[in-house]
C-alpha positions in Angstrom: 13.7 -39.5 -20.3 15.0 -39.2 -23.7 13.7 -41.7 -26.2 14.1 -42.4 -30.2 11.7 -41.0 -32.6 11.1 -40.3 -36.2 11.0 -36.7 -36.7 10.3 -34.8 -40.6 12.4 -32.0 -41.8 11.6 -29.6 -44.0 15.3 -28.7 -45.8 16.4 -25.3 -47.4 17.0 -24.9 -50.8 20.6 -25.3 -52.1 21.1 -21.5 -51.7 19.7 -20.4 -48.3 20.5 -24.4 -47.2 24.9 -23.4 -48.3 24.6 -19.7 -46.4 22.6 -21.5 -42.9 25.5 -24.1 -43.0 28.4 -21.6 -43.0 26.2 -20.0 -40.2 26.4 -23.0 -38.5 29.7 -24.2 -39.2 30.6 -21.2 -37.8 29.0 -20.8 -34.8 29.9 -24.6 -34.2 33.9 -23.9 -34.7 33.9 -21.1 -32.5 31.5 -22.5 -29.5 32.8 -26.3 -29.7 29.3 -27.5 -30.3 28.0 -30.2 -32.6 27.6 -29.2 -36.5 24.5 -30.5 -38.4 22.4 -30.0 -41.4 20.0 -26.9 -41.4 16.2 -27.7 -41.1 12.5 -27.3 -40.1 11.1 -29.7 -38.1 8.0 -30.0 -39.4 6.4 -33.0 -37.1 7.0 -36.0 -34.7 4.1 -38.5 -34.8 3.3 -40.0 -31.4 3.0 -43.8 -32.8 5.1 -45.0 -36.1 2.1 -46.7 -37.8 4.0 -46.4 -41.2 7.5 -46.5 -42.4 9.0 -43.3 -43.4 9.5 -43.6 -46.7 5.5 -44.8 -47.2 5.1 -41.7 -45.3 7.1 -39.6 -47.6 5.2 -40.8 -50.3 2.1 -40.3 -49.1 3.5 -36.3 -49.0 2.1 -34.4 -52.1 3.4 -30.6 -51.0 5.8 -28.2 -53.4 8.3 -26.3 -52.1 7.4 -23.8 -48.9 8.5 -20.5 -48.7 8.4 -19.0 -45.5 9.0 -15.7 -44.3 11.5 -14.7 -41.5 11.2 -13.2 -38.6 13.9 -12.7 -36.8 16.7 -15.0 -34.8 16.1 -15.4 -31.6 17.4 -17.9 -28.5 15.4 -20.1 -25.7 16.5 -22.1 -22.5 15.9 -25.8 -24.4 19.5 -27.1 -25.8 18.0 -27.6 -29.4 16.6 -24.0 -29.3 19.8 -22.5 -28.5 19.7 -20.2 -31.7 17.2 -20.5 -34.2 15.5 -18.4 -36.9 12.4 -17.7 -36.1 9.7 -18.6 -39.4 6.3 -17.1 -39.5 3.9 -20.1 -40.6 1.4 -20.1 -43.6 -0.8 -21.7 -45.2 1.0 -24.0 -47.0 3.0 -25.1 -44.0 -0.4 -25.9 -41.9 -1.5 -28.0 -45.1 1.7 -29.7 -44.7 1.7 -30.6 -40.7 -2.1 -31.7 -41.2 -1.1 -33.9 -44.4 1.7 -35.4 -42.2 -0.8 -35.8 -39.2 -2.9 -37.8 -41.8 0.2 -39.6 -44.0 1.1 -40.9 -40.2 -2.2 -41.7 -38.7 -1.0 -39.9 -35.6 -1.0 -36.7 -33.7 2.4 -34.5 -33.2 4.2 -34.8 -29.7 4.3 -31.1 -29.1 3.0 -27.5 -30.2 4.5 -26.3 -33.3 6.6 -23.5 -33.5 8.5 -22.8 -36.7 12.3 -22.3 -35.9 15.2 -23.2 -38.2 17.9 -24.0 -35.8 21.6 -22.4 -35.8 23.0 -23.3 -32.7 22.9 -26.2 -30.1 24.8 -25.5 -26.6 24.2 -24.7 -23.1 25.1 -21.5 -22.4 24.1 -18.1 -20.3 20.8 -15.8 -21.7 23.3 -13.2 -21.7 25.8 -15.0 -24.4 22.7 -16.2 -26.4 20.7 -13.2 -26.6 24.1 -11.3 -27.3 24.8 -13.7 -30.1 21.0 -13.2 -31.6 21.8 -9.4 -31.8 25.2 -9.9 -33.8 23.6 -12.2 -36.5 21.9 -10.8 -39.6 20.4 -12.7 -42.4 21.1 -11.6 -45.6 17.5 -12.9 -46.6 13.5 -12.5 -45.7 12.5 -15.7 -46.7 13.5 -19.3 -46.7 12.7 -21.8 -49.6 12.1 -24.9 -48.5 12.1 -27.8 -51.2 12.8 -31.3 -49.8 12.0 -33.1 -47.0 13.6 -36.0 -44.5 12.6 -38.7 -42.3 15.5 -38.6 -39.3 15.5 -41.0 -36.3 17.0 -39.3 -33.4 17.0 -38.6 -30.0 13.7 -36.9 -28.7 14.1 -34.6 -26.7 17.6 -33.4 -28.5 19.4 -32.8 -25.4 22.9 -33.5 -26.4 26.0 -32.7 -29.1 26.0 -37.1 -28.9 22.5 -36.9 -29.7 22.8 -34.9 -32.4 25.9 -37.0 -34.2 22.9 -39.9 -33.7 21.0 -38.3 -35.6 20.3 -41.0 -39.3 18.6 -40.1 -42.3 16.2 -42.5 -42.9 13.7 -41.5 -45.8 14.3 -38.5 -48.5 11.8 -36.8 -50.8 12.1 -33.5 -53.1 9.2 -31.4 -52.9 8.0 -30.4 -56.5 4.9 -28.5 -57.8 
């Protein structure tokens, strides 16, 4: 059962955020599969006991660098392709401010991936597309987040074009 939800992103600085959306333009163009805006999803709360943008504002992190591992593909539709992020320190901080700026838990085990790609397809066309792609960078700067309402689980290309911006916040030191 798919239901709607308030998820936070964690956005990509203006130049890794322009290069991940030609990546995803892209990939979009050529598999006929729903465009959108590069991102981390940093955290779903279980229960909305505060609006987003109090939320947001409760949020006192700079940007986040994180380091990347590799791209790599999985069986759910919104892990299609994704870059795979190693976590740190900062980016715990952040998921246990959040746990605390929304007086709630996160739905499900966090595993940093930065999208690139959302389709059904075979393992063999996913992992073949994996192999083909290579960054041009090790790390990914990460200096804004959003509050997005949206489908949870993503399971759809309508689902994503539901996706709505609801809250916005730069992340400065």
């Amino acid at each position: 059962m798919t239901k709607r939800a308030v998820v936070y992103w964690l956005v990509p600085a203006k130049a890794e955020r322009t290069l991940l959306q030609a990546f995803i333009r892209i990939l979009a163009k050529q598999r006929d599969a729903p465009r959108f805006e590069p991102h981390l999803t940093v955290f779903e709360p279980r229960t909305e006991r505060r609006p987003p943008k109090q939320v947001l504002k409760l949020i006192k992190s700079g940007p986040i660098t994180l380091a990347v591992k590799g791209v790599g593909f999985s069986s759910p539709f919104a892990k299609t392709l994704f870059v795979r992020l190693q976590s740190n320190g900062l980016l715990k901080n952040l998921v246990r401010d959040m746990q605390s700026a929304t007086e709630s838990r996160g739905t499900t085990r966090f595993e940093p991936h930065l999208s690139l790609l959302y389709q059904r397809m075979s393992a063999a066309g996913k992992k073949e597309l994996a192999a083909a792609i290579k960054l041009p960078f090790r790390k990914i700067v990460f200096d804004s987040m959003k509050a997005v309402r949206c489908a949870s689980p993503t399971k759809t290309a309508a689902h994503v074009k539901g996706w709505k911006v609801l809250a916005t916040k730069k992340l400065i030191r």
